[in-house]
C-alpha positions, 0 to 999 in steps of 0.5 A, a space after each residue: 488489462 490490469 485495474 487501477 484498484 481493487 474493491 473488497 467485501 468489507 468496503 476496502 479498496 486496495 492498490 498494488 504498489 512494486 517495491 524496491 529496497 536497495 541495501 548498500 551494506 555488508 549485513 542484511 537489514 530486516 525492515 518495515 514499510 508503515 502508512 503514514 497516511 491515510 489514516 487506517 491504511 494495511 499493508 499486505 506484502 505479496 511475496 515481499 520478504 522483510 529483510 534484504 541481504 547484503 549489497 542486494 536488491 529486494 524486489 517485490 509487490 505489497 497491497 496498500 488497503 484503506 477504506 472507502 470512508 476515507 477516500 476523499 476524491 479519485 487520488 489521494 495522497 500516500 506517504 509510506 514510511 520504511 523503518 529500520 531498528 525503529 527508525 524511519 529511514 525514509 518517507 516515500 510519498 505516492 498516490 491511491 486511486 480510487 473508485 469514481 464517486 458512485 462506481 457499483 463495487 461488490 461491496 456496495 451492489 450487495 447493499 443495495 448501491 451507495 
């Protein structure tokens, strides 16, 4: 079974979101997906090009990282912007699972728990 989240060394945690970018013109359109919040958010795309073709369908996977001093309870709002020539085109809203209060995760057993 998959995990609702991941946990990294540095004290990130991650969540995997699919991507779906759908370009309804006659001429590829390069893009960006930003985080509007929460604030110091990364995206990581995975096998996400950021460029869709024309009348197609781009589908991929991209990893959202925030780190855990921001995580405020076990779902916290997400609001990613897709951004064309500049300008946010779309505002999507999601959420970001995080770890249980207290959860053991690599980078907290190595320093001795919470």
């Amino acid at each position: 079974p998959g995990t609702l989240f991941a946990s990294f060394d540095d004290g990130r945690v991650g969540n995997f979101y699919n991507v779906q970018v759908f370009n309804r013109t006659a001429r590829a359109i390069p893009f960006e997906i930003r985080v509007g919040e929460p604030a110091g958010a990364t995206v990581t795309p995975l096998g996400l090009a950021f460029e869709v073709g024309p009348h197609a369908l781009l589908e991929g996977r991209m990893l959202l990282a925030v780190s855990r001093d921001v995580l405020t309870g076990p779902s916290v709002p997400v609001r990613l912007e897709v951004v064309v020539d500049g300008e946010v085109i779309q505002e999507l809203s999601s959420a970001f699972v995080s770890p249980p209060a207290g959860a053991r995760t690599p980078d907290t057993e190595s320093k001795g728990g919470l």
